[in-house]
VOVEX-157560 format. One record per residue (C-alpha): residue number from 1; chain; residue in one letter; x, y, z. Coordinates in pm, 1 decimal, padded with zeros to 6 digits. Layout:
<rec NUM, A, a, <X, Y, Z>>
...
***
This chain:
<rec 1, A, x, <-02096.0, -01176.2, 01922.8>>
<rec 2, A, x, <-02206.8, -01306.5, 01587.8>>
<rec 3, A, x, <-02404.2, -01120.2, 01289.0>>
<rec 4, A, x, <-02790.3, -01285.9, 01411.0>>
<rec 5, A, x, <-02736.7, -01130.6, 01782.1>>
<rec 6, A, x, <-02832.3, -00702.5, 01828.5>>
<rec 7, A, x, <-02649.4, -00472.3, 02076.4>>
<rec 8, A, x, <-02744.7, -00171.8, 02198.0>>
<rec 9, A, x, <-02483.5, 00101.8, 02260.1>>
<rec 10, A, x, <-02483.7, 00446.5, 02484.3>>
<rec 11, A, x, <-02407.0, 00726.0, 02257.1>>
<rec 12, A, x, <-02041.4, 00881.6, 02332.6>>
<rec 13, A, x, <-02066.7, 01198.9, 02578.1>>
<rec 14, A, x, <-02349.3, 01411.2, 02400.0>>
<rec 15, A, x, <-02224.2, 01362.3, 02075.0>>
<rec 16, A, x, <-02445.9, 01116.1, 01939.9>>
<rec 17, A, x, <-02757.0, 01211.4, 02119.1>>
<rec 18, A, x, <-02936.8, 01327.3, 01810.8>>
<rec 19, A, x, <-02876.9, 00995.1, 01641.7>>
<rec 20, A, x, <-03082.9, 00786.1, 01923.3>>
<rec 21, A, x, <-03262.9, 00498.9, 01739.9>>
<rec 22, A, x, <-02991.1, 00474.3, 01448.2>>
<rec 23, A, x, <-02941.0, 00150.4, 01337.6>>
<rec 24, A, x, <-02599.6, 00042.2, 01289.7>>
<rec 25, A, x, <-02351.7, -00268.5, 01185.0>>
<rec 26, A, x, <-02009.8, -00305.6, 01317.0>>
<rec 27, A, x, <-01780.8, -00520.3, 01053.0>>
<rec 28, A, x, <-01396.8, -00563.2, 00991.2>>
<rec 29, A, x, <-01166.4, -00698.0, 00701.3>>
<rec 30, A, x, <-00844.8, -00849.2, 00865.6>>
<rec 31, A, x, <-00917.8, -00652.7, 01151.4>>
<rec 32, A, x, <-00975.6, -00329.5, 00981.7>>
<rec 33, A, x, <-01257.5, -00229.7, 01165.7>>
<rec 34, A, x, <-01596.4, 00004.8, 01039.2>>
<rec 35, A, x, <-01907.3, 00136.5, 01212.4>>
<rec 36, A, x, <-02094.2, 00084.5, 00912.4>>
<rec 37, A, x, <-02504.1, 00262.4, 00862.5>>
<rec 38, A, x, <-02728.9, 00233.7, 00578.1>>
<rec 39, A, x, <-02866.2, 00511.0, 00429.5>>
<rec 40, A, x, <-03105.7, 00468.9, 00146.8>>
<rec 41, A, x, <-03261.6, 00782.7, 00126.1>>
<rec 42, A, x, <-02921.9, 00987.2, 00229.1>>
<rec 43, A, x, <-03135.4, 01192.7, 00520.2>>
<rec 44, A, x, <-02844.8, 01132.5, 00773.8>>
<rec 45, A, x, <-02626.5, 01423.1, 00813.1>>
<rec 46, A, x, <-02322.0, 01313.9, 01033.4>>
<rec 47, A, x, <-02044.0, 01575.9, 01194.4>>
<rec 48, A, x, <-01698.8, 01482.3, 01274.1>>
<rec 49, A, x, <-01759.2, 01526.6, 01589.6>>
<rec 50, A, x, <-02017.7, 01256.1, 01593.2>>
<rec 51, A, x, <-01841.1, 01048.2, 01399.2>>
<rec 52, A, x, <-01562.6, 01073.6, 01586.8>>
<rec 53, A, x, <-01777.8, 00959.9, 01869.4>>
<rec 54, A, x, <-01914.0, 00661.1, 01714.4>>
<rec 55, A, x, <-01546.9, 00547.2, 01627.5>>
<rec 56, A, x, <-01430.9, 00629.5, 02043.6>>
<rec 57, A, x, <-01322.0, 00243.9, 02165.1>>
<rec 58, A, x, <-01410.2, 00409.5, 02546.0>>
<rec 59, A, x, <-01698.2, 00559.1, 02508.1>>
<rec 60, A, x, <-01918.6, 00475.3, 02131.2>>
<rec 61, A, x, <-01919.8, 00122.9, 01904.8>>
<rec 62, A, x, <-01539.6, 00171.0, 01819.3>>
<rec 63, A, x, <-01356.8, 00139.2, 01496.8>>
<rec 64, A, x, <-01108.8, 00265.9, 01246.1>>
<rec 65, A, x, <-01321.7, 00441.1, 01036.3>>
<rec 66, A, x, <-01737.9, 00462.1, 00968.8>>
<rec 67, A, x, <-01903.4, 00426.7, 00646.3>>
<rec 68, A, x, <-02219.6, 00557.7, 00531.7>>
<rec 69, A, x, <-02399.9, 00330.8, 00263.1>>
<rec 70, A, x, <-02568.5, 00607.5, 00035.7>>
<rec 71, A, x, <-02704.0, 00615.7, -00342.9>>
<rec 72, A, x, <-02453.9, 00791.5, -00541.9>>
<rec 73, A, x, <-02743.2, 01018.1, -00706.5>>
<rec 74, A, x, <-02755.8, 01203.7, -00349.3>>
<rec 75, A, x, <-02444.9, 01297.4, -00363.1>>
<rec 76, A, x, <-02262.4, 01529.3, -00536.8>>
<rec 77, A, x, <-01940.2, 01342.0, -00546.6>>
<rec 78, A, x, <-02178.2, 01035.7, -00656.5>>
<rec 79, A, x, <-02348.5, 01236.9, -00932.1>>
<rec 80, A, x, <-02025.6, 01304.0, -01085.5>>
<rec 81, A, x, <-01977.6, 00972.8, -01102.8>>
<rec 82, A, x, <-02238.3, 00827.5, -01249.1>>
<rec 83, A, x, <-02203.6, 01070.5, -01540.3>>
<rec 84, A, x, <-01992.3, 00776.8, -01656.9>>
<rec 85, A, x, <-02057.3, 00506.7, -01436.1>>
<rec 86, A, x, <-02445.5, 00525.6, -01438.4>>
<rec 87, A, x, <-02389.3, 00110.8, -01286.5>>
<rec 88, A, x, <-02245.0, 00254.1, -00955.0>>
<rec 89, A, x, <-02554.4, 00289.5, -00767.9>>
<rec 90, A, x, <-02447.0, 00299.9, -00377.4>>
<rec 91, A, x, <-02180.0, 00513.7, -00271.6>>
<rec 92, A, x, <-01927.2, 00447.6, 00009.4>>
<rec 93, A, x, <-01909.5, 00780.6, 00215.3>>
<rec 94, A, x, <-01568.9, 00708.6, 00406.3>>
<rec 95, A, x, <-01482.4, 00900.7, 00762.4>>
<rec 96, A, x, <-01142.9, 00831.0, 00923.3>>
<rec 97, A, x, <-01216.6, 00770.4, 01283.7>>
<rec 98, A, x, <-01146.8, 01155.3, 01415.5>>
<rec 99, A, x, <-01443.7, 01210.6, 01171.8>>
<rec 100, A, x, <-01232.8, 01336.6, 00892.1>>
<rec 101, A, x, <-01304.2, 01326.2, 00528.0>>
<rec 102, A, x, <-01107.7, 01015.4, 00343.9>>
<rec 103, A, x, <-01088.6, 00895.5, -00044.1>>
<rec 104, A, x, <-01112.8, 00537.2, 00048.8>>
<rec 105, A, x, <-01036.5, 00186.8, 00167.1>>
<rec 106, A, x, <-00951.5, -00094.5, 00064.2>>
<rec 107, A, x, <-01076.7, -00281.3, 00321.0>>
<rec 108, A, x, <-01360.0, -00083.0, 00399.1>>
<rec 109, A, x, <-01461.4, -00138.9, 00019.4>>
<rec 110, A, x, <-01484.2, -00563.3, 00073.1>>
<rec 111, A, x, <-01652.3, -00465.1, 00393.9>>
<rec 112, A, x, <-01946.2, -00243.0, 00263.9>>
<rec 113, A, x, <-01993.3, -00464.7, -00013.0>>
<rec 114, A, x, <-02095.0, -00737.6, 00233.1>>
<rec 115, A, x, <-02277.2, -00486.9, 00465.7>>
<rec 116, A, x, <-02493.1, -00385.2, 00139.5>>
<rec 117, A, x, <-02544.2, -00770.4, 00093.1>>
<rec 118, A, x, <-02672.1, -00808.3, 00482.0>>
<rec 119, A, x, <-02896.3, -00496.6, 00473.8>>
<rec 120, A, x, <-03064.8, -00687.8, 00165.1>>
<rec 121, A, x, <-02969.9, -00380.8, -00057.9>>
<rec 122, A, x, <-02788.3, -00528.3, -00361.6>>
<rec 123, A, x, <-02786.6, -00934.8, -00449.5>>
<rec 124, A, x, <-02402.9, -01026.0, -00547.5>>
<rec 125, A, x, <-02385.1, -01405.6, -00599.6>>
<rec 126, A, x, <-02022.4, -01558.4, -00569.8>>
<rec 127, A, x, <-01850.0, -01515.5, -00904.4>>
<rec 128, A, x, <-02056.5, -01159.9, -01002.7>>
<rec 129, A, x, <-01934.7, -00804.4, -00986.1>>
<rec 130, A, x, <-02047.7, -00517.9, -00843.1>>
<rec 131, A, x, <-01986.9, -00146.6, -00888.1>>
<rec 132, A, x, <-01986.2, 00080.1, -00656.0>>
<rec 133, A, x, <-01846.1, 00503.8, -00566.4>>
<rec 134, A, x, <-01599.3, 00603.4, -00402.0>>
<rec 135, A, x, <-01403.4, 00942.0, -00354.3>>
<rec 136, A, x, <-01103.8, 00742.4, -00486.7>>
<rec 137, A, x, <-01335.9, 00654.4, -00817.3>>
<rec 138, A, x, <-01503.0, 00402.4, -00933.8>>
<rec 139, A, x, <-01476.0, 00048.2, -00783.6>>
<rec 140, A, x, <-01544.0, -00317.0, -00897.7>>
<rec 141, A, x, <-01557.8, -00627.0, -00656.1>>
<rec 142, A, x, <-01599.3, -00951.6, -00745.1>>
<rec 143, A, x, <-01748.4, -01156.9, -00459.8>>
<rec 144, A, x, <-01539.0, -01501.8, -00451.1>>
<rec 145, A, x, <-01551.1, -01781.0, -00221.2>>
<rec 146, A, x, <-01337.9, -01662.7, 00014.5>>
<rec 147, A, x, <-01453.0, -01343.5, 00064.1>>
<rec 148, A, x, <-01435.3, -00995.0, -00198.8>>
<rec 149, A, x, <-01146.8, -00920.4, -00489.0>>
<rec 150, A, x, <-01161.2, -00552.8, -00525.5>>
<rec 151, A, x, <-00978.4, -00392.3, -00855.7>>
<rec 152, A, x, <-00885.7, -00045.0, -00705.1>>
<rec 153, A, x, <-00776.1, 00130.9, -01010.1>>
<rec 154, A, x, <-00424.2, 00194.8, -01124.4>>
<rec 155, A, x, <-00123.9, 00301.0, -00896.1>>
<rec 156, A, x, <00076.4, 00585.8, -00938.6>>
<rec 157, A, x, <00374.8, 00787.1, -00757.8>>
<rec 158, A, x, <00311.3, 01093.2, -00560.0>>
<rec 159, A, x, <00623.8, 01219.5, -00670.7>>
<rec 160, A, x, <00677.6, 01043.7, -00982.2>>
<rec 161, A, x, <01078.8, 01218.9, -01052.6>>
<rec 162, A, x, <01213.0, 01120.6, -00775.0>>
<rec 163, A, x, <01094.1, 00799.5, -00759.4>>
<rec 164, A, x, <01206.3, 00726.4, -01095.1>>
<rec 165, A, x, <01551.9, 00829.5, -01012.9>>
<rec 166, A, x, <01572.0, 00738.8, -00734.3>>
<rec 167, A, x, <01412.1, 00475.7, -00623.8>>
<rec 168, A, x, <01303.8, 00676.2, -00278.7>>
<rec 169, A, x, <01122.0, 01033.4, -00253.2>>
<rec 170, A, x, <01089.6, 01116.0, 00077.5>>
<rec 171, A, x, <01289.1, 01043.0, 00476.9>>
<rec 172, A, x, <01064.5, 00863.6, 00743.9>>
<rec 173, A, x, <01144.1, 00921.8, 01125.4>>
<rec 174, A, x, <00915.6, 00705.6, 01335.4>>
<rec 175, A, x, <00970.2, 00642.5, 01732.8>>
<rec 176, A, x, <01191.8, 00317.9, 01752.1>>
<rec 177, A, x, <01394.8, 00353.5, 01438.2>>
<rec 178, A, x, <01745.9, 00543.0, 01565.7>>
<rec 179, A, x, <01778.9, 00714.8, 01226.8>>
<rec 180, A, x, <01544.3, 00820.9, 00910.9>>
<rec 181, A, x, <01496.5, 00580.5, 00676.4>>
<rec 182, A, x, <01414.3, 00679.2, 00242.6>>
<rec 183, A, x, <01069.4, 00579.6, 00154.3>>
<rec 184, A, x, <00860.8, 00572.9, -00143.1>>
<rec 185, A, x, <00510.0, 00782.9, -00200.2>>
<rec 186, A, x, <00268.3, 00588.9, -00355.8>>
<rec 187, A, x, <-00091.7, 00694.3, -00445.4>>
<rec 188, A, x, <-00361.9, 00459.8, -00475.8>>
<rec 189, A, x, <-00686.7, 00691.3, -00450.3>>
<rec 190, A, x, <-00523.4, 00788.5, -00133.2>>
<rec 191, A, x, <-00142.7, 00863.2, -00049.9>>
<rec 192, A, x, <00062.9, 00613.9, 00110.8>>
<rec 193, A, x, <00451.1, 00625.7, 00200.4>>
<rec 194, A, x, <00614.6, 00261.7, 00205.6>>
<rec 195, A, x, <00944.2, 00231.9, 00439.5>>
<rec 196, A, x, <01187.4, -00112.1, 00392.1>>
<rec 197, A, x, <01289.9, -00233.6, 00710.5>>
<rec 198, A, x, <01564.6, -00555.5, 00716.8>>
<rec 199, A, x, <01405.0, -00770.9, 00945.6>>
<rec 200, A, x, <01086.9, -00813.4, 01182.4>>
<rec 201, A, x, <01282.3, -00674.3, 01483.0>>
<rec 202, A, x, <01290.3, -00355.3, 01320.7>>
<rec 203, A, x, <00938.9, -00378.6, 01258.7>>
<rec 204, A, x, <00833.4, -00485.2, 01604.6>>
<rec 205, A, x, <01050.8, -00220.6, 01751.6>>
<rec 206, A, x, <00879.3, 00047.7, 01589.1>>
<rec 207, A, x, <00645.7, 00306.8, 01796.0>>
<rec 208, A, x, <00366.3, 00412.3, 01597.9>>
<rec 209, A, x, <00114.4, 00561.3, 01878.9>>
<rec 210, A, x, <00228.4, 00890.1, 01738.2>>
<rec 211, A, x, <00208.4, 00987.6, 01321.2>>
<rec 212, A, x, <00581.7, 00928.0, 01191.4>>
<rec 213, A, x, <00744.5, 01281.2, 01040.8>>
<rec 214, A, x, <00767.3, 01195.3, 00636.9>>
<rec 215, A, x, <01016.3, 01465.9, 00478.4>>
<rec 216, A, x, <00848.4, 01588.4, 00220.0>>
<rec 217, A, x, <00524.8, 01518.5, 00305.8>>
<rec 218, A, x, <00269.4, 01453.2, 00050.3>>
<rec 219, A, x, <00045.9, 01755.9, 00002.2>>
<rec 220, A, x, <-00272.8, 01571.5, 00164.8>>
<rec 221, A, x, <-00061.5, 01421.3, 00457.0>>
<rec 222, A, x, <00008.8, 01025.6, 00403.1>>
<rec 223, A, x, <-00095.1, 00680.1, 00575.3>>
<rec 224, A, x, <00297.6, 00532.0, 00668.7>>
<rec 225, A, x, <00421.3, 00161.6, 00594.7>>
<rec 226, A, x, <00637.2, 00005.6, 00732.5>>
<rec 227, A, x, <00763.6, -00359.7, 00551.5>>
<rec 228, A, x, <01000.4, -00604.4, 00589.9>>
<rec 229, A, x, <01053.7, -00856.4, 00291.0>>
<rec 230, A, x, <01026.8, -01231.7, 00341.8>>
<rec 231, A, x, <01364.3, -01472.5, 00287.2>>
<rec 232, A, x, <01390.6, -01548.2, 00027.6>>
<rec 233, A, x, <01143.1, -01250.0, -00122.1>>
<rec 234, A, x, <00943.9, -01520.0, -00401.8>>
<rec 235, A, x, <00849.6, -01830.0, -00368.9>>
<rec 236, A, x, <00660.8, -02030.6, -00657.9>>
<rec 237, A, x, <00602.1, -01696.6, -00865.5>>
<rec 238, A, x, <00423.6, -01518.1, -00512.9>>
<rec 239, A, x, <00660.7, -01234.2, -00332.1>>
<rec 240, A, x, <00580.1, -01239.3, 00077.7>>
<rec 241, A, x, <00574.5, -00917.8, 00285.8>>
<rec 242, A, x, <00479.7, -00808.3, 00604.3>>
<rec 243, A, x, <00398.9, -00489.9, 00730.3>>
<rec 244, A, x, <00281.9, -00227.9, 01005.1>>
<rec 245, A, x, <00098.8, 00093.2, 00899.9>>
<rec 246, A, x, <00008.9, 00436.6, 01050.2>>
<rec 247, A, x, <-00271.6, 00521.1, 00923.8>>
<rec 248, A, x, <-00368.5, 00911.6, 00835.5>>
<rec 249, A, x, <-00631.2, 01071.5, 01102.6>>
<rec 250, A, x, <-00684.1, 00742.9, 01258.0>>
<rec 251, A, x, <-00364.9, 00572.8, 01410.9>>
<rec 252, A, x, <-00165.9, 00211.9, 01371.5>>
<rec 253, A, x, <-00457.4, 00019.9, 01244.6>>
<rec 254, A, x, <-00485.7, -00368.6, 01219.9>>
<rec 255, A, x, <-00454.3, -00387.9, 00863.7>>
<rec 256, A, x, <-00428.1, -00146.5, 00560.0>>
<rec 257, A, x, <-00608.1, -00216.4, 00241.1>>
<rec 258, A, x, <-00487.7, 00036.5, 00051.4>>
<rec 259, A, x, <-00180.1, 00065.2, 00275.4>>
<rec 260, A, x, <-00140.2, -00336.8, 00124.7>>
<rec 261, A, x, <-00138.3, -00255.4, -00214.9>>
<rec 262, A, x, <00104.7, 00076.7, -00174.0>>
<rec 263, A, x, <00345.5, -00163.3, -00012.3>>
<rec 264, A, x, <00319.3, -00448.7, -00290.3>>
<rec 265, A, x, <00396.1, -00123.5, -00544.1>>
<rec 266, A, x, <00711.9, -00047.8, -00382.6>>
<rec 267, A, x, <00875.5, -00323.1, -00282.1>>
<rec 268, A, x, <00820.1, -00419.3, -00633.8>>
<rec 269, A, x, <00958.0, -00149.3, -00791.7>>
<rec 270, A, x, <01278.3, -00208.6, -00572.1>>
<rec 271, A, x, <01311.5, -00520.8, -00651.4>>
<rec 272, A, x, <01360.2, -00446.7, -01017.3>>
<rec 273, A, x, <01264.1, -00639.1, -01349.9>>
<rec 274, A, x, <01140.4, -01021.6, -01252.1>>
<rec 275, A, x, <00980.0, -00953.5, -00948.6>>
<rec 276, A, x, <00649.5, -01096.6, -00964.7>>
<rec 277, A, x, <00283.8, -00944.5, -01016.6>>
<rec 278, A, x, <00106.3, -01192.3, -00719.7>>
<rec 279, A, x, <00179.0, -01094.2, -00355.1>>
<rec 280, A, x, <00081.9, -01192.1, 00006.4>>
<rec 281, A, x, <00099.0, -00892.4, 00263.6>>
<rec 282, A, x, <00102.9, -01013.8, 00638.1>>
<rec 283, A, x, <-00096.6, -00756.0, 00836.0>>
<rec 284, A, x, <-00119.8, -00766.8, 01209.4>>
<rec 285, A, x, <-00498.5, -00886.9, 01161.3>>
<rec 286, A, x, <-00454.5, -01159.6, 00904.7>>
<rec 287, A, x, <-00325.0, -01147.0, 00542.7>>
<rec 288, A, x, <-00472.4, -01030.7, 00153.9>>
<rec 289, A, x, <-00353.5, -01084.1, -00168.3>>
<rec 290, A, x, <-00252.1, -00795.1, -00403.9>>
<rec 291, A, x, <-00207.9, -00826.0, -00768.4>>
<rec 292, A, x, <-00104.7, -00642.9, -01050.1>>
<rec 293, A, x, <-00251.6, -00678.8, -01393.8>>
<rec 294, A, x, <-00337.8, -00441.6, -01719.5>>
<rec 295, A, x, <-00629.0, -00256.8, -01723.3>>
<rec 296, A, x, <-00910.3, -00199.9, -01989.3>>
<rec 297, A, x, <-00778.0, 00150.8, -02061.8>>
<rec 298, A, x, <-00409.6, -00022.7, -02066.3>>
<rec 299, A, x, <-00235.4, 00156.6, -01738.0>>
<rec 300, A, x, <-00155.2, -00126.2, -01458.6>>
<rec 301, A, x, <-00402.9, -00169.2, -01183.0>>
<rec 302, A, x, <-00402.3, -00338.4, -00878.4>>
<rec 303, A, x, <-00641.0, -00622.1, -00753.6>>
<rec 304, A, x, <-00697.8, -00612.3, -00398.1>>
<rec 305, A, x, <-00858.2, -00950.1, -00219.3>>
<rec 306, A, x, <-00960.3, -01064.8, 00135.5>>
<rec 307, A, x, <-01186.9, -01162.1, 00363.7>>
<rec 308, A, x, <-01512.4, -00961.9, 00551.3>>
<rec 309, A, x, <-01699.4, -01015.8, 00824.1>>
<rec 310, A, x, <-01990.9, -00867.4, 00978.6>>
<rec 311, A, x, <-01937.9, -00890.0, 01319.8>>
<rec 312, A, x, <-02237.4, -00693.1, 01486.7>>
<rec 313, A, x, <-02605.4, -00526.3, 01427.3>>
<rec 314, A, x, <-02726.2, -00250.2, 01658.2>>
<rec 315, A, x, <-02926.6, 00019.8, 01783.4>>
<rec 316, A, x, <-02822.2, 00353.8, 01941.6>>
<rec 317, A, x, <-02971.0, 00439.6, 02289.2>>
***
């Protein structure tokens, strides 16, 4: 089903009932997929539970997360804000798909960028930059020819001593894996914990329909990663991983944004002086690029960049 052609979907047990008539747009990046509604005049009060229903696979539209488009002036989170970021106009109001509250997404970001481009609400021609809220801050995407490059803000550890020390933080037990594994807690707006596997059939072997135990776990609960390194790790100046993720409230997902850039962090700090700033992460729905530069207020940021598609426009029944 392509972005021209309109569905209409029965709301999920009585959850949804209230919301009859609600437009909606279904969209994924890399298979990272969003129920995604426009809100202009932010009248549209949504509970877990019914976001929870929209998100079902069975029973509503089905997705990983949904995303309410909304000025940032109507929010309080989105006042804040634009206190010093009077540019970011729309705000991306992120739900995990059990309906729970999240910071972010990195793929959800490229996403609602192009869904505010559909719904005719902001003009971003290739090569311009756009500004937008977030509960993980203030973002800016640049559209590009292949799709959005989304600088997410600087990186930091979640437990930055033993890290430093140590190179790990934290043990990881996931179905699959016959012992714990160290890991490294990485926040980028949201917390992530990165695990190094040695090859892919450690990775396929894996069992993530249930959240892996993470020893300590970060005070917010974590999304999990799980990476293996390409052989050899760099080729012409570009490190290669790939990687499986659980994500926080939600499950294994497709692909990780966020998730993306955690892993790029750690594997690069393991790696040790020389390893490179430009990375590819493999995802099970496609691949993004992650990059590290300096940013304007001179800490290192990441860049984020991928594709999005719109996939769907709707109506509920």
């Amino acid at each position: 089903m392509d972005a021209s052609q309109a569905v209409t979907a029965a709301p999920a047990a009585g959850d949804t009932a209230s919301l009859s008539g609600l437009k909606f747009s279904k969209g994924h990046g890399t298979g990272n997929d969003f129920v995604l509604i426009a809100d202009p005049n932010g009248a549209l009060s949504l509970s877990p539970e019914q976001v929870a229903a929209l998100c079902d696979r069975h029973r509503g539209i089905g997705g990983d997360g949904l995303i309410r488009a909304v000025p940032s002036r109507l929010l309080p989170e989105g006042q804040e804000l634009l206190t010093a970021h009077p540019d970011a106009e729309w705000f991306m109001d992120y739900r995990n798909g059990d309906g729970s509250l999240s910071e972010m997404c990195g793929n959800g970001v490229r996403v609602f960028v192009h869904f505010l481009i559909a719904e005719g609400l902001v003009n971003l021609p290739a090569g311009e930059s756009l500004v937008i809220g977030t509960r993980g801050g203030v973002k800016t995407i640049v559209r590009t020819a292949a799709g959005y490059a989304v600088d997410m803000g600087p990186w930091a550890f979640i437990f930055p001593g033993e890290a430093t020390a140590r190179a790990m933080d934290s043990l990881v037990s996931a179905e699959g894996l016959e012992v714990a594994r160290p890991a490294l807690s990485v926040s980028m707006g949201n917390p992530h914990t990165v695990v190094a596997l040695a090859e892919m059939a450690e990775l396929e072997a894996t069992q993530l329909f249930t959240a892996p135990k993470v020893d300590p776990t970060p005070p917010h609960g974590t999304n999990v990663e799980f990476v293996v390194p390409s052989e050899p790790l760099v080729h012409d100046g570009t490190g290669t991983i790939t990687m499986r993720v659980h994500e926080r409230g939600v499950g294994e997902t497709q692909s990780c944004g966020t998730g993306a850039c955690a892993a790029a962090v750690a594997i690069r700090h393991w790696a040790g002086q020389g390893a490179p700033d430009a990375w590819n992460v493999h995802v099970p729905g496609g691949a993004v690029g992650v990059k590290f530069f300096v940013g304007p207020e001179g800490h290192e940021h990441v860049e984020l960049s991928g594709p999005a598609v719109i996939v769907a426009t709707g109506t509920l029944s």
